[in-house]
mmJSON file of the N, C-alpha and C atoms, coordinates in Angstrom:
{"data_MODEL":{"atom_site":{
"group_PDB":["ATOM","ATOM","ATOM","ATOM","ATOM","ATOM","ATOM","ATOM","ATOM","ATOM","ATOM","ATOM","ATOM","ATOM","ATOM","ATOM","ATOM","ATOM","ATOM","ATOM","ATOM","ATOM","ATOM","ATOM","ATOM","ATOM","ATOM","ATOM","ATOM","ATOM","ATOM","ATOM","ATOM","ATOM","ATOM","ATOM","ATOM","ATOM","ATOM","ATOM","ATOM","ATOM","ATOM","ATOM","ATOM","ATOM","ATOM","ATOM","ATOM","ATOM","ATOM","ATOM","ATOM","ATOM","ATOM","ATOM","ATOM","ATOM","ATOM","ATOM","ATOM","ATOM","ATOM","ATOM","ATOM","ATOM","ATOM","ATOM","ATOM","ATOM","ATOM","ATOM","ATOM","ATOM","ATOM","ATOM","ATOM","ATOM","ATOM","ATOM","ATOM","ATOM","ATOM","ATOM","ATOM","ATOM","ATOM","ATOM","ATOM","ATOM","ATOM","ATOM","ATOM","ATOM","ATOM","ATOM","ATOM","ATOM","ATOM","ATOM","ATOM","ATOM","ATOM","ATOM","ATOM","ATOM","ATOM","ATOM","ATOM","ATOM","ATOM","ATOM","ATOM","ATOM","ATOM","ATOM","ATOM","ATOM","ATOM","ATOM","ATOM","ATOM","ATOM","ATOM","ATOM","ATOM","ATOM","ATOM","ATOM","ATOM","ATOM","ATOM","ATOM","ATOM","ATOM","ATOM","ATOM","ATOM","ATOM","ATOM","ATOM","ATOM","ATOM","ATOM","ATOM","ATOM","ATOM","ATOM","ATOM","ATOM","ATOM","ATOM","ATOM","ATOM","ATOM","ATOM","ATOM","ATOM","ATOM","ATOM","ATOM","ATOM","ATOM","ATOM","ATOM","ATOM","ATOM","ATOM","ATOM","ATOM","ATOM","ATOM","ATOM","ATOM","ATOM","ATOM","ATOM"],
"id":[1,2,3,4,5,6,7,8,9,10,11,12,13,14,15,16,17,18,19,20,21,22,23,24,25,26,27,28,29,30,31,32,33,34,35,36,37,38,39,40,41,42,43,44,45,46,47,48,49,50,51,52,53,54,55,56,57,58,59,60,61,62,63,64,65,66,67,68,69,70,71,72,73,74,75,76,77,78,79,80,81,82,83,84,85,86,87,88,89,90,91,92,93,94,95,96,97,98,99,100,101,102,103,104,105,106,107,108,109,110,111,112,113,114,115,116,117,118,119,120,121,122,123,124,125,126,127,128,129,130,131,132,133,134,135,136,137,138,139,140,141,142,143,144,145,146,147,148,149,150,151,152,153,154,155,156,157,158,159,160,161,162,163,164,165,166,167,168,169,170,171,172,173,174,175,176,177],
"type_symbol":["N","C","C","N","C","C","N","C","C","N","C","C","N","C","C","N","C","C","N","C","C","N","C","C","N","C","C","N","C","C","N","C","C","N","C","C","N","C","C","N","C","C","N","C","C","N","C","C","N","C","C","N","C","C","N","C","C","N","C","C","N","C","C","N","C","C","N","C","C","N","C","C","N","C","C","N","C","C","N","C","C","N","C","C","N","C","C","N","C","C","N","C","C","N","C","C","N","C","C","N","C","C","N","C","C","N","C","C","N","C","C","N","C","C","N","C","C","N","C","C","N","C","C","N","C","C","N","C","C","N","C","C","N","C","C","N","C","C","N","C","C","N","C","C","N","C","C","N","C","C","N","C","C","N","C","C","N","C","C","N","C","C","N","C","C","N","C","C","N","C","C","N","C","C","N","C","C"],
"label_atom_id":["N","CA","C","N","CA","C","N","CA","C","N","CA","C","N","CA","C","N","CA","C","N","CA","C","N","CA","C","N","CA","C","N","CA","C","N","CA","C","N","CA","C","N","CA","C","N","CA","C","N","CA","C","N","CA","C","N","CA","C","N","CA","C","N","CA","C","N","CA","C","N","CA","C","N","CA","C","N","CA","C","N","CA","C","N","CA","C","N","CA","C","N","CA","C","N","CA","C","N","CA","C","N","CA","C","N","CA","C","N","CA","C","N","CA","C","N","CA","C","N","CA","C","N","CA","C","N","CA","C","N","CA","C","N","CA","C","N","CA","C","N","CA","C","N","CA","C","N","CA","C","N","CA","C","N","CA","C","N","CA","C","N","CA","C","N","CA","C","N","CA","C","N","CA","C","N","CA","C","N","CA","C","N","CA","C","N","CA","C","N","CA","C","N","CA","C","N","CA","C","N","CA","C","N","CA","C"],
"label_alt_id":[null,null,null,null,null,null,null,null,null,null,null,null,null,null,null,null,null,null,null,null,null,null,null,null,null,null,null,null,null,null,null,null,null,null,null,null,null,null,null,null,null,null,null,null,null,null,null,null,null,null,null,null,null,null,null,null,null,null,null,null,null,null,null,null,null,null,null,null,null,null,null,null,null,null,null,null,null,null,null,null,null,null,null,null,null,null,null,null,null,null,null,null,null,null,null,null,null,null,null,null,null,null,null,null,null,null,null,null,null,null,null,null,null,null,null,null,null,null,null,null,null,null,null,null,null,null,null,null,null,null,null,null,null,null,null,null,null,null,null,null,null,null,null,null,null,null,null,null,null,null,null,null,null,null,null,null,null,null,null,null,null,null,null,null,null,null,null,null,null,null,null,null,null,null,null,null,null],
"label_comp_id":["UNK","UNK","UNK","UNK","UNK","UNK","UNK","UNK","UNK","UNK","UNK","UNK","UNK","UNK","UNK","UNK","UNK","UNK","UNK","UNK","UNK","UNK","UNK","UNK","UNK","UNK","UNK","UNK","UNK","UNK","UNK","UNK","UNK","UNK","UNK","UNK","UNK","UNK","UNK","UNK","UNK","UNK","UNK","UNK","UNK","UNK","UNK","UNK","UNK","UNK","UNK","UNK","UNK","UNK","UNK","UNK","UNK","UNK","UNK","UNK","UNK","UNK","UNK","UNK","UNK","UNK","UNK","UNK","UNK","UNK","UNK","UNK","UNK","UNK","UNK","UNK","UNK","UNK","UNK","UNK","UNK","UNK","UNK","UNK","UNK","UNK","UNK","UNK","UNK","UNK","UNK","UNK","UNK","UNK","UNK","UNK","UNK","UNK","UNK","UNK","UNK","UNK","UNK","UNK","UNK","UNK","UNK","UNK","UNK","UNK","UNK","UNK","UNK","UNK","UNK","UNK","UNK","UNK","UNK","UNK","UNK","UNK","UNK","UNK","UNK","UNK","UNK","UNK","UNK","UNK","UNK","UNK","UNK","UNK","UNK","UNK","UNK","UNK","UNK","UNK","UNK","UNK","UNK","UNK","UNK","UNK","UNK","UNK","UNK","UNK","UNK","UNK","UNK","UNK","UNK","UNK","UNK","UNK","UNK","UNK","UNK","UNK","UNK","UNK","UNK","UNK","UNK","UNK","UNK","UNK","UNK","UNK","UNK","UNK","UNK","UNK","UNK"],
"label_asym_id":["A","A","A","A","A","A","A","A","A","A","A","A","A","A","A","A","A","A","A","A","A","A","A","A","A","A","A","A","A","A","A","A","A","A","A","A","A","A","A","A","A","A","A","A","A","A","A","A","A","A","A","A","A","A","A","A","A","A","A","A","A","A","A","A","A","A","A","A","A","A","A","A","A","A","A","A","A","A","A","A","A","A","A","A","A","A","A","A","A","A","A","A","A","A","A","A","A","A","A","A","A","A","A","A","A","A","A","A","A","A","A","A","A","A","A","A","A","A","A","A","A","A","A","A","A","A","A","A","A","A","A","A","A","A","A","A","A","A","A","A","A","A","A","A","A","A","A","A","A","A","A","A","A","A","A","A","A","A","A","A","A","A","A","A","A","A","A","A","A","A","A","A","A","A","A","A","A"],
"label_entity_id":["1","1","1","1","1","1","1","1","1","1","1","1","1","1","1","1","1","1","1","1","1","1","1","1","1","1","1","1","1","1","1","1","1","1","1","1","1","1","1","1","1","1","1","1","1","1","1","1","1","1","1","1","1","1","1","1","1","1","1","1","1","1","1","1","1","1","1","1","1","1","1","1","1","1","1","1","1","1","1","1","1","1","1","1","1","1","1","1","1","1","1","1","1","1","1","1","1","1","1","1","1","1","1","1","1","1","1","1","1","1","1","1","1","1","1","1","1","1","1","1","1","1","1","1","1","1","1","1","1","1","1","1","1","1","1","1","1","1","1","1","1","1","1","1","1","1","1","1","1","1","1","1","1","1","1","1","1","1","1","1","1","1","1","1","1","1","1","1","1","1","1","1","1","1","1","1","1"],
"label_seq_id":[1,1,1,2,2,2,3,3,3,4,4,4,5,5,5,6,6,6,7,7,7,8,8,8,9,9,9,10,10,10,11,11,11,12,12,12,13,13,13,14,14,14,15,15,15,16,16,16,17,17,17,18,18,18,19,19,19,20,20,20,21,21,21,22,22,22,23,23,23,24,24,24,25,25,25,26,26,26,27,27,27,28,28,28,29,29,29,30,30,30,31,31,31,32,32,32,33,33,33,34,34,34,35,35,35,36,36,36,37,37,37,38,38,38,39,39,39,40,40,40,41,41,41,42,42,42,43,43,43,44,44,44,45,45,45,46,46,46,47,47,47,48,48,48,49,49,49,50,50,50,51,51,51,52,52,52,53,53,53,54,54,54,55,55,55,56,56,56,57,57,57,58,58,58,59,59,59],
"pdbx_PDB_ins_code":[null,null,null,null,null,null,null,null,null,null,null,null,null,null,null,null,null,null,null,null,null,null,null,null,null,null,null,null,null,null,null,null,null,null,null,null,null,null,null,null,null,null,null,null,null,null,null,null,null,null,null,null,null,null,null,null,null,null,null,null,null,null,null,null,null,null,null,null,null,null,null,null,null,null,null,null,null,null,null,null,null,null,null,null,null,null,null,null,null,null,null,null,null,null,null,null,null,null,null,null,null,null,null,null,null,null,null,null,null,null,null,null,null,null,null,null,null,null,null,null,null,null,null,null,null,null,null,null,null,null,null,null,null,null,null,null,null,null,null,null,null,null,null,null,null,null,null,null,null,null,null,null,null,null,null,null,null,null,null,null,null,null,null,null,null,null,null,null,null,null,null,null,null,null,null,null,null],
"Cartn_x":[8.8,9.011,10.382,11.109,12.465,12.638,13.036,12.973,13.649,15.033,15.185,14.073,13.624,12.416,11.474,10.904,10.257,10.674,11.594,12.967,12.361,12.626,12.413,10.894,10.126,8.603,8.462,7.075,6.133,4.359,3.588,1.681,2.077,1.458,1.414,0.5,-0.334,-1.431,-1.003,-0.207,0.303,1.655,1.889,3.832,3.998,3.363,3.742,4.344,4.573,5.452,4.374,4.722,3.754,4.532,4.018,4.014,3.569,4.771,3.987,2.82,1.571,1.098,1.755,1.95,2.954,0.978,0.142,-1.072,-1.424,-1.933,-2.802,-2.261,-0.621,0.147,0.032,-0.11,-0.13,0.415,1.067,1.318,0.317,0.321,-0.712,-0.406,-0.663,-1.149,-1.713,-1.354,-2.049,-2.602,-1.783,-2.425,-3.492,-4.159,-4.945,-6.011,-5.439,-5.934,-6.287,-5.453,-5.671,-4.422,-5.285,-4.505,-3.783,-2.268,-1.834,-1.752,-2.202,-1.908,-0.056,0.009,1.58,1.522,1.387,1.212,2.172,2.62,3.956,5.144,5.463,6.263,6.088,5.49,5.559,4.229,4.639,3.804,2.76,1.352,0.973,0.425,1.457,0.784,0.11,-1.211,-2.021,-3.359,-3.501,-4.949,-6.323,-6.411,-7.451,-7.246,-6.254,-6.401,-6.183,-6.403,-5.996,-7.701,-7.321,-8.661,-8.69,-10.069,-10.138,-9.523,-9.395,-9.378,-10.642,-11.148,-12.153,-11.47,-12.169,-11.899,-11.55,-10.553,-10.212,-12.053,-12.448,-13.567,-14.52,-14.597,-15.273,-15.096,-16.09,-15.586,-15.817],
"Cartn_y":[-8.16,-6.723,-6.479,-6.024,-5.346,-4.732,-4.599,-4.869,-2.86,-2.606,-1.589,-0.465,-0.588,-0.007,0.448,-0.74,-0.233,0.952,1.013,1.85,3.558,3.071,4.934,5.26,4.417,4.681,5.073,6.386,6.318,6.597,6.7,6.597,7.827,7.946,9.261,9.964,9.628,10.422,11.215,10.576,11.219,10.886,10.485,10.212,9.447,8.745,7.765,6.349,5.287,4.413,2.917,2.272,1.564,0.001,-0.74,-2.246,-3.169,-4.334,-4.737,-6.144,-6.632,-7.481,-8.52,-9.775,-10.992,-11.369,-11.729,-12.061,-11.932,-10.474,-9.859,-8.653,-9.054,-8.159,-6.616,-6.208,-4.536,-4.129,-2.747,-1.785,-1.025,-1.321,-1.118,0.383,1.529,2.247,2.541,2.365,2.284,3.279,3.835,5.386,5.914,5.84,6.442,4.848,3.503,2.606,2.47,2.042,2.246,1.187,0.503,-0.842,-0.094,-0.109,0.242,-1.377,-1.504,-1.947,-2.252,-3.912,-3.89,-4.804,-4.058,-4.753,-5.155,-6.684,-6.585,-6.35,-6.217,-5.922,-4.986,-3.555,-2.142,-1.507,-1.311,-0.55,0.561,0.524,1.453,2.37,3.689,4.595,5.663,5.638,6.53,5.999,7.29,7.36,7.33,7.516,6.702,5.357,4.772,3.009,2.484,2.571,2.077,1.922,0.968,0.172,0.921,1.072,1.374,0.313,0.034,-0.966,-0.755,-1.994,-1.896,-1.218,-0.807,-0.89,-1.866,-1.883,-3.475,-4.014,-4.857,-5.733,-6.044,-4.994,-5.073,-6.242,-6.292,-7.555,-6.813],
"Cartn_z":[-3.335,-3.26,-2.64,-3.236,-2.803,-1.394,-0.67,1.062,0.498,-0.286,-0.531,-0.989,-1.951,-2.214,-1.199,-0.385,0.693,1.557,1.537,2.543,2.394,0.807,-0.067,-0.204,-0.937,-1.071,0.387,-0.027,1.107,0.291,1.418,0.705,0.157,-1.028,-1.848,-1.157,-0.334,0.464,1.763,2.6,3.586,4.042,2.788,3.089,4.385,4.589,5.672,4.716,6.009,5.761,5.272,4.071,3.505,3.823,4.045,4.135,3.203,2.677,1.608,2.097,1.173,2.023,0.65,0.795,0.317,-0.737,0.284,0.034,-1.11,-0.957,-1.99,-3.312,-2.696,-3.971,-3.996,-2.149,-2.539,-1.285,-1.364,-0.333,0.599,1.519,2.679,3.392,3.609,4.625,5.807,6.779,7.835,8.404,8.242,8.334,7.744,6.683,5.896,5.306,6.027,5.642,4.128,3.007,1.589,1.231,0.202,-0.522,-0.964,-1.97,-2.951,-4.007,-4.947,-5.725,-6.416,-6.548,-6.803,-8.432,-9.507,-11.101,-11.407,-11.912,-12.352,-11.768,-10.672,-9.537,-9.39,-10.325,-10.248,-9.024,-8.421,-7.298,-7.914,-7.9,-8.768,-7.107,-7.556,-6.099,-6.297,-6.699,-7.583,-6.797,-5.845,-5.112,-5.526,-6.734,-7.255,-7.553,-7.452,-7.936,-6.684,-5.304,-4.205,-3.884,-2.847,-2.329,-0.49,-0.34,1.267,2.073,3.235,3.778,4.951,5.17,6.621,7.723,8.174,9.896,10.157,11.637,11.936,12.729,12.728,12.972,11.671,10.753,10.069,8.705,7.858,7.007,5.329],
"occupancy":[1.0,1.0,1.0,1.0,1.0,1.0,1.0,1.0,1.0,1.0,1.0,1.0,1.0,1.0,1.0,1.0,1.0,1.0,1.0,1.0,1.0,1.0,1.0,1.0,1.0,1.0,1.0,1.0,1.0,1.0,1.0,1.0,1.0,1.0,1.0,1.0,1.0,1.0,1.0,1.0,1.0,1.0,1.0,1.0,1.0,1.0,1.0,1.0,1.0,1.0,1.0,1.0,1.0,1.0,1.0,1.0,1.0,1.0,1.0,1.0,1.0,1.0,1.0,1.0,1.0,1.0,1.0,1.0,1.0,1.0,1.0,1.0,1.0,1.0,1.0,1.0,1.0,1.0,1.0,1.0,1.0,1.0,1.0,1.0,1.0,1.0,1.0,1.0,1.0,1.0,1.0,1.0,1.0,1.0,1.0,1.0,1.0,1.0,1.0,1.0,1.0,1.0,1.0,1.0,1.0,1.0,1.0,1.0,1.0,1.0,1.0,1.0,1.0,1.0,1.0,1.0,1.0,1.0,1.0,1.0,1.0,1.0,1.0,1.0,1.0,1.0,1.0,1.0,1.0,1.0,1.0,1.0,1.0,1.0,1.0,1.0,1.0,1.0,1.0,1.0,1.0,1.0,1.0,1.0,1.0,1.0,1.0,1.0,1.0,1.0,1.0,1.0,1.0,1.0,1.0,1.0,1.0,1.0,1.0,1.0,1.0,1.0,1.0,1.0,1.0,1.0,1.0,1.0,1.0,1.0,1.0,1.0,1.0,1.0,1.0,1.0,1.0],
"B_iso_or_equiv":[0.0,0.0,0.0,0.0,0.0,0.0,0.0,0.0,0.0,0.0,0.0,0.0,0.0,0.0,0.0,0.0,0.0,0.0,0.0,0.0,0.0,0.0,0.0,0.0,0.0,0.0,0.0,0.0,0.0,0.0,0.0,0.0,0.0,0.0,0.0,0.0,0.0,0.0,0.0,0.0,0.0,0.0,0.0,0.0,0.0,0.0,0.0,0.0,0.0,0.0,0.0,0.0,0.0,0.0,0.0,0.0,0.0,0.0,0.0,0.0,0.0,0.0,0.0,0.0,0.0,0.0,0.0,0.0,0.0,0.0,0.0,0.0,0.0,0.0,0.0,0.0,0.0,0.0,0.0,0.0,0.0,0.0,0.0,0.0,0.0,0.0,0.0,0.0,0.0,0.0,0.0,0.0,0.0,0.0,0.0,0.0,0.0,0.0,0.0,0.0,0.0,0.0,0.0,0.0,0.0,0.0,0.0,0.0,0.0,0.0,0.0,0.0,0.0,0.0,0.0,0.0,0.0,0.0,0.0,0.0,0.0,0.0,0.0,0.0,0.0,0.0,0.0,0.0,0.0,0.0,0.0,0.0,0.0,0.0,0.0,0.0,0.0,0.0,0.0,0.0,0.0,0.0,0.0,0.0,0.0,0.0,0.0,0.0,0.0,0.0,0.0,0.0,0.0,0.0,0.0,0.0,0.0,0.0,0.0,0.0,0.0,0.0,0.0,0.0,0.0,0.0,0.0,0.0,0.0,0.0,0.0,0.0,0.0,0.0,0.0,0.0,0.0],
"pdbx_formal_charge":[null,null,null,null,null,null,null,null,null,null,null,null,null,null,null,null,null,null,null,null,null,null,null,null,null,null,null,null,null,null,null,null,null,null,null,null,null,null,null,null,null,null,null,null,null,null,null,null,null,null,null,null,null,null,null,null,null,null,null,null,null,null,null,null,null,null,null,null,null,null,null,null,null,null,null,null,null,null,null,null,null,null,null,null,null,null,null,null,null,null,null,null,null,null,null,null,null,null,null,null,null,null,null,null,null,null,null,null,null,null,null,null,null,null,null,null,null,null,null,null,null,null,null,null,null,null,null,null,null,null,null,null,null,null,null,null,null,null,null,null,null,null,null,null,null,null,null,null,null,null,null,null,null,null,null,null,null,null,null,null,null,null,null,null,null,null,null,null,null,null,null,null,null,null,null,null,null],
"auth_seq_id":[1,1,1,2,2,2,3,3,3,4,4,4,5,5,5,6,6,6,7,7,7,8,8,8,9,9,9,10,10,10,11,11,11,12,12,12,13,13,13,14,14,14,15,15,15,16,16,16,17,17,17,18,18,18,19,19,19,20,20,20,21,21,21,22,22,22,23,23,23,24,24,24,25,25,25,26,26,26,27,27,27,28,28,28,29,29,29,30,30,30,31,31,31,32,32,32,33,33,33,34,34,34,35,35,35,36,36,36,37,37,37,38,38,38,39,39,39,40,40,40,41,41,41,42,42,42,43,43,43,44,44,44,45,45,45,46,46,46,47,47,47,48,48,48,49,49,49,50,50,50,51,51,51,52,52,52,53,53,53,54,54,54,55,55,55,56,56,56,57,57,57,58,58,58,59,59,59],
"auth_comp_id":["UNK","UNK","UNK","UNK","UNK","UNK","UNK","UNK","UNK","UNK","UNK","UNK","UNK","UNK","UNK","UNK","UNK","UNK","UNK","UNK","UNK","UNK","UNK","UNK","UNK","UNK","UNK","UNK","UNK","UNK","UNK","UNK","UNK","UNK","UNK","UNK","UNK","UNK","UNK","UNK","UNK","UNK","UNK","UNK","UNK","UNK","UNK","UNK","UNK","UNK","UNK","UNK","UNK","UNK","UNK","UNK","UNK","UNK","UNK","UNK","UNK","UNK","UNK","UNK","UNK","UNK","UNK","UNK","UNK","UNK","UNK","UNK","UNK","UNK","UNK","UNK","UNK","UNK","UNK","UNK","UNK","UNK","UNK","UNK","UNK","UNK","UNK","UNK","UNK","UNK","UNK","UNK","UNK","UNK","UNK","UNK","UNK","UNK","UNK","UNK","UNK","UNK","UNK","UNK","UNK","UNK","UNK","UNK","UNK","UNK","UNK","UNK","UNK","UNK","UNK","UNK","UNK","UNK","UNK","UNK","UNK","UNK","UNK","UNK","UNK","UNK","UNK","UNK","UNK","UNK","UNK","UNK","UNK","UNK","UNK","UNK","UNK","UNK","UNK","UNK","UNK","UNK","UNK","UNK","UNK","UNK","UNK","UNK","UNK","UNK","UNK","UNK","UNK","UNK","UNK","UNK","UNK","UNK","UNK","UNK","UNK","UNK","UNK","UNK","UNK","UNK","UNK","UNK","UNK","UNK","UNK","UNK","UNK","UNK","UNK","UNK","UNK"],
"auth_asym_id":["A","A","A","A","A","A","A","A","A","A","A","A","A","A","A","A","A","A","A","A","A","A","A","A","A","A","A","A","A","A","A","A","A","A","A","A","A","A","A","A","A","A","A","A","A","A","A","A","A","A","A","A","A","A","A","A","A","A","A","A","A","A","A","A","A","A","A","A","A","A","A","A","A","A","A","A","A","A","A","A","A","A","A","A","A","A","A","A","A","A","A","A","A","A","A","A","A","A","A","A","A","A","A","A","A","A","A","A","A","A","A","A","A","A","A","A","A","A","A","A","A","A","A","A","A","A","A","A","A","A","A","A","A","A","A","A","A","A","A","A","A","A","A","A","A","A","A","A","A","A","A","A","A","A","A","A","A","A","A","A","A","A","A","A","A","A","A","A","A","A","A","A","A","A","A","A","A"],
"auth_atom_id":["N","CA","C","N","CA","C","N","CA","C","N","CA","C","N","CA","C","N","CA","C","N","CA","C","N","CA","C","N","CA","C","N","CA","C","N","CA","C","N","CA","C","N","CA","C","N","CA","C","N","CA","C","N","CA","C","N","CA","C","N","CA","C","N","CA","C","N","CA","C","N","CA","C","N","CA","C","N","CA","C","N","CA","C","N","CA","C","N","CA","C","N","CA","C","N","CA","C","N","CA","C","N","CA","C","N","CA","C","N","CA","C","N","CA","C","N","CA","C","N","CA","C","N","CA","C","N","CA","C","N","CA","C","N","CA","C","N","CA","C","N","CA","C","N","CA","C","N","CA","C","N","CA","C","N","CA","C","N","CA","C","N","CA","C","N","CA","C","N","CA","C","N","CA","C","N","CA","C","N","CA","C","N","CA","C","N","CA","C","N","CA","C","N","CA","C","N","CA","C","N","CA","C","N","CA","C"],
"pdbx_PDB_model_num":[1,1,1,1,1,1,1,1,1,1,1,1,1,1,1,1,1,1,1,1,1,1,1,1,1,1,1,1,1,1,1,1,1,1,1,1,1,1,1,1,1,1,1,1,1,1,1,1,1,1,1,1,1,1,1,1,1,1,1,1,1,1,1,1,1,1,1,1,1,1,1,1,1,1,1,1,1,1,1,1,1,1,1,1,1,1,1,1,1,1,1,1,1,1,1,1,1,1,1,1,1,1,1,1,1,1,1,1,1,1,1,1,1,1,1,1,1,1,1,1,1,1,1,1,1,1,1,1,1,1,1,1,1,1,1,1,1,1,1,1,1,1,1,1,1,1,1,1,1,1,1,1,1,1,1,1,1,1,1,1,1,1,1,1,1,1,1,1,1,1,1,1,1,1,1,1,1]
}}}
């Protein structure tokens, strides 16, 4: 993921600042806790295709 890119994107949900994870190939939210999906290098930032994330403890 382009270190630039990161810079400009933010969560389409609350315009906060997204992190990419290397792992699992998506842009993270912390704020609103929500995967973004990254297809193809293309970041898909469309709140219906994003994943919850747990709470931290939870599995």
């Amino acid at each position: 993921m382009d270190h630039r890119l990161l810079e400009i994107i933010a969560c389409p949900v609350c315009n906060g600042k997204l992190s990419y994870d290397k792992e699992n190939f998506e842009l993270i939210c912390k704020l609103d806790r929500l995967a973004f999906p990254v297809r193809d290098g293309i970041p898909v930032l469309l709140d219906h295709e994003a994943r919850e994330l747990p709470l931290d403890g939870e599995k």
